[in-house]
N, C-alpha and C positions, 0 to 999 in steps of 0.2 A: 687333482683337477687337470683334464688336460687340455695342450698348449691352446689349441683352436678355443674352445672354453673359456680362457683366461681371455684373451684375445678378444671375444667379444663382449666380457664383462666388461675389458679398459676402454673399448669402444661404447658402450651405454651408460659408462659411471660418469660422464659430464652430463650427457640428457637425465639423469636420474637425477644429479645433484642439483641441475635449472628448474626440475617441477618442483622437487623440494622444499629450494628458497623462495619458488614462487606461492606455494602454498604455505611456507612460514610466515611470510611477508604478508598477504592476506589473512590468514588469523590474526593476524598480531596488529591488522588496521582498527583505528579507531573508532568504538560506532557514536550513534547519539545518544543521549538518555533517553528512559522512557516517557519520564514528563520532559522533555524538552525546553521549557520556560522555568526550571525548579532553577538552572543555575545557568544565567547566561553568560557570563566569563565563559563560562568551561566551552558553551555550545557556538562562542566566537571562535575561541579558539579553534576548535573542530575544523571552523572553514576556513580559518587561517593556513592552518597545514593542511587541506586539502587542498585548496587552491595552493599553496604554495610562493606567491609571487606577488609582491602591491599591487594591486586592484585599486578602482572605481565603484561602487555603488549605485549605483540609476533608479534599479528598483529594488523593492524588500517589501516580500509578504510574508506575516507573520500569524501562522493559524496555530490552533491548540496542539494539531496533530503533524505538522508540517510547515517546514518555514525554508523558505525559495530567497534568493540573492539572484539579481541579474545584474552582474558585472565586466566591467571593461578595464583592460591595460589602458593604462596612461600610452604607452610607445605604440600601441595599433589603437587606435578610439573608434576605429570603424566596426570591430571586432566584438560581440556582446557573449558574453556567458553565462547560463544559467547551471547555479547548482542547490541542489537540495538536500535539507536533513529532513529526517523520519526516525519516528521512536526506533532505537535498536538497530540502526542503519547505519556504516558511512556514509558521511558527504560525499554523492555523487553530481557529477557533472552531465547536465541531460543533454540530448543529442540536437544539433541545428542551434539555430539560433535565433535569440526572441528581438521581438517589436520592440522598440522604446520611443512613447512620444514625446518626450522633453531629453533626450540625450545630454543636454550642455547642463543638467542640473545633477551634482553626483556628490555623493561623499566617500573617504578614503573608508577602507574596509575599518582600517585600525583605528579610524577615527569613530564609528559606529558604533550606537547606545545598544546596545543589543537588551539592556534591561528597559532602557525605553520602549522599545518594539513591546517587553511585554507586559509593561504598564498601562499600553496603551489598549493593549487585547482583552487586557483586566476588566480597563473603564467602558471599553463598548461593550463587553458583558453586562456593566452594571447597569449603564443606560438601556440595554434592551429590556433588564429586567424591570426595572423603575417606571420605564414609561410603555411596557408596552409593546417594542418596535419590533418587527416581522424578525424571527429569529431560524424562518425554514433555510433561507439560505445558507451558503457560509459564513461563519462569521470571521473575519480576518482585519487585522489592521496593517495598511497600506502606505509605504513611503515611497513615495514618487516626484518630480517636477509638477506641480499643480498650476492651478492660472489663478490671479488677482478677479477674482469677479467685479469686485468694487470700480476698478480700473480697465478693467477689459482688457489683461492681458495675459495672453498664454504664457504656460510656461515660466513663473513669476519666480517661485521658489519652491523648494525642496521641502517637504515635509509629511508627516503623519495624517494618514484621513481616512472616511469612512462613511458611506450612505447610509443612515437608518430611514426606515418605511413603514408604516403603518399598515400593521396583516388586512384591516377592512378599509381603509381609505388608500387608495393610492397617490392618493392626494398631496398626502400630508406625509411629510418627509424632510430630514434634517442633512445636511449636509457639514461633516465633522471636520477639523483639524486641530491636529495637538504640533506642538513646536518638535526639533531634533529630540530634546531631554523630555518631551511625556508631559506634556502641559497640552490641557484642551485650552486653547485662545482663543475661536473662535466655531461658533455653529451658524448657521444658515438655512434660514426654512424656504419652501419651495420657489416663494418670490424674492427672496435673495432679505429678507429683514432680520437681522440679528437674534439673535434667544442668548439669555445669557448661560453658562458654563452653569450655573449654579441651579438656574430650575429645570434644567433637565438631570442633573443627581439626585435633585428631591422629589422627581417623577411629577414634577408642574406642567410639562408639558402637555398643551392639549386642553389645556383646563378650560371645561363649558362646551366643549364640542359633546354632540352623543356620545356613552361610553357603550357603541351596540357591540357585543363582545362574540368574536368568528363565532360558530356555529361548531361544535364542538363534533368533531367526525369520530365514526364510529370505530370501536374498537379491532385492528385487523386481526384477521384469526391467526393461530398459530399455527408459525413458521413450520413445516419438517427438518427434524433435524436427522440427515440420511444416516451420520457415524452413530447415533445414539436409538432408532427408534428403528433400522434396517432400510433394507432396497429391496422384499418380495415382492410386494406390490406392482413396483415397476420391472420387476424381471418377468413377475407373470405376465404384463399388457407388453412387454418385447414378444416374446415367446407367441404370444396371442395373434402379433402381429404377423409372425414371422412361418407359424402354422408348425414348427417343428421346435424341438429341443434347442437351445443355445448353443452354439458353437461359439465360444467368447475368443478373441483376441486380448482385450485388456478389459479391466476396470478400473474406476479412478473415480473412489468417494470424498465425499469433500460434506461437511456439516451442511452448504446451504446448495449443494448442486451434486449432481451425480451423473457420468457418460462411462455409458456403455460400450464397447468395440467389439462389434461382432463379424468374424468371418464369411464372406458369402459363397453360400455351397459348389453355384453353378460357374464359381471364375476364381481360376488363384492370384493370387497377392490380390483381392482385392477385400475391402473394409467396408463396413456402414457402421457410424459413429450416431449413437441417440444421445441426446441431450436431456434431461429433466432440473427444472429451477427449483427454485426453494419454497414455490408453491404447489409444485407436483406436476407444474404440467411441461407437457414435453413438447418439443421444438422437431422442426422434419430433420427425418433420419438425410444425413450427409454422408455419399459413396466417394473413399478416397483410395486412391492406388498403394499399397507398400514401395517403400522405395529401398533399393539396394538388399541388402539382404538380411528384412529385416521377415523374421520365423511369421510363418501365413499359417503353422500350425494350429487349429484351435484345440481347445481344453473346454470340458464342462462343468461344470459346480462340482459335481461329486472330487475331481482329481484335485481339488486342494481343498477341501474339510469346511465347504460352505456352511454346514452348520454351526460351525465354532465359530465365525467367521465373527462374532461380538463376542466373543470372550475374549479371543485373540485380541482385537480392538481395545478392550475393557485394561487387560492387563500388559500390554503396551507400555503406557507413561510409568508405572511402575520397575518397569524393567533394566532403566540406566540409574545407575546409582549418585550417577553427577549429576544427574538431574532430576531431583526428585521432587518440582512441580510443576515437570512436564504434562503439558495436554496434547492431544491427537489435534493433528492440523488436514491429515490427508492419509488414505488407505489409498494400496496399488499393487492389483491379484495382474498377473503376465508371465510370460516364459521368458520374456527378453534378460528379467531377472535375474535368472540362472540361467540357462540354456533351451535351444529350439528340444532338443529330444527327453527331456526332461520335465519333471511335472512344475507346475508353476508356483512361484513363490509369493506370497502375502508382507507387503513391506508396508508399515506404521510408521509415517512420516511425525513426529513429534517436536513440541517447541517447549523453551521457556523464558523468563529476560534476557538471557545470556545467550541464546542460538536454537539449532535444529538437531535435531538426533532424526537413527533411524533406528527399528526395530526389526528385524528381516525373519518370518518364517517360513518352514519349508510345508510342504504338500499336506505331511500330517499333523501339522501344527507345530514341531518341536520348536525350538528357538535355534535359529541358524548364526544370527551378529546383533549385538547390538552395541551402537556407537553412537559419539560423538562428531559432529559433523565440523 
């Protein structure tokens, strides 16, 4: 090796060793489960070491798929933070900062029933199912500063609650609260008169009113699913549009959406982006500039094995050995892949409880990487 050589390996062996640890140190973060309410010890903890530092409470939403904390330092109270778990995700901290209408109502993080929170998502389950209650919205149970209705004052105390609504009267509508530990104590119907805890579990609610039942909407058709059933169809109506062969810059399949990037003949670096949903129809083509130096070469279908291009897909999730019930989340045909002068590579973005992999092939299909992400 020589001197110059060495020289600048000693000089990049600190930057090498910083990505590293910084990529050690993110694999090796904590995520949430996938049922998130299976074990709430575990999934307090999570925001205990995410957040890192005694917290405040103000608010707590608590859904099946997702459960949000907006909390405050004791030594800044003016300062509010919002952080969220997601199946299969760390606790993240989301950007800005949230509204709170009762701030002076809060509880310590460590103090937090977090099995309460999902006792109480349990029971408005079971009331939605029992009586009935409009179940399109979200369903989530809600710990916040509430107001004494009885007494007419804001902000009275801290607790567990929750709107139910009647999908054909808008009328008729309960307004819920459970205690800190997951006790319903009290309900409230829309003119503020009490119901008791008990006939609304035995689905008595409502009793004698009409029982005229929504109107039962008809069946939507089915969905396209682009990774499984192709994208001819829509290459033929680009094409169609476009009067001439594709010149493709990217593709980017996705089961419920598909975009096109196609080079435009008469201007370099520039792009028109098609959009189609997951009902097939397509959205107006978007003219975006490349920026810096990013390859304005197009490719055609033929130069990476368009035809295969579902087999490839198909045998994909099979391909990583650690992960063998992987599914396809996302296909991605491009040169940026590999290189501008180079023909473009077919990358199968794949998932399973545990993360992402990818599956990289090259022009004629053979298998180029396949990894762990």
């Amino acid at each position: 090796m020589s001197c110059a050589t060495e020289r600048i390996r000693r000089a990049l062996a600190p930057a090498a060793a910083l990505v590293l640890g910084l990529a050690a140190a993110q694999a090796a973060e904590p995520l949430a489960p996938k049922q998130l309410h299976k074990d709430p010890a575990l999934l307090k903890q999570l925001f205990v070491e995410a957040i890192g530092r005694p917290v405040d409470v103000v608010v707590a939403e608590f859904r099946a798929e997702r459960v949000q904390l907006v909390v405050v330092d004791p030594v800044a109270p003016a300062v509010f933070e919002t952080w969220t778990a997601t199946p299969r995700r760390p606790v993240q901290r989301e950007e800005g900062s949230a509204y709170v209408a009762c701030p002076g109502q809060r509880i310590a993080l460590e103090t937090l029933d977090f099995a309460a929170g999902a006792r109480v998502l349990a029971q408005i389950d079971a009331l939605i199912g029992a009586n009935g209650f409009d179940a399109s919205n979200v369903v989530q149970a809600r710990l916040a500063g509430i107001e004494d209705r009885a007494r007419r004052r804001p902000c009275d105390h801290l607790a567990w609650f929750e709107t139910l609504s009647d999908p054909v009267d808008p009328l008729i509508r309960v307004d819920a609260e459970w205690t800190l530990d997951g006790t319903l104590v009290r309900a409230l119907d829309r003119q503020s008169r009490p119901i008791p805890p008990a006939r609304l579990f035995s689905g008595g609610f409502g009793a004698g009113r009409p029982k005229t039942a929504p109107p039962v909407p008809a069946a939507p058709p089915a969905r396209h699913d682009y990774l499984a059933a192709g994208i001819a169809e829509e290459l033929a109506q680009i094409e169609q549009r476009l009067g001439a062969p594709l010149a493709l810059y990217r593709l980017d399949i996705y089961a419920d959406s598909l975009q096109v990037t196609t080079v435009d003949a008469d201007r370099r670096h520039r792009v028109t982006v098609w959009r189609f949903d997951r009902d097939r129809e397509m959205a107006a083509p978007e003219a975006k500039e490349l920026v810096g130096d990013d390859c304005d070469r197009p490719f055609a279908l033929a130069d990476f094995g368009y035809p295969r291009l579902a087999e490839l897909i198909a045998a994909a999730p099979r391909t990583i050995a650690a992960m063998p019930e992987a599914r396809v989340r996302k296909v991605s045909v491009s040169r940026r892949l590999s290189a501008c002068r180079k023909p473009p590579q077919v990358s199968v973005s794949v998932e399973d409880e545990r993360g992402y992999g990818d599956v990289v092939y090259d022009a004629a299909g053979q298998l180029v990487e396949a990894r762990v992400r």
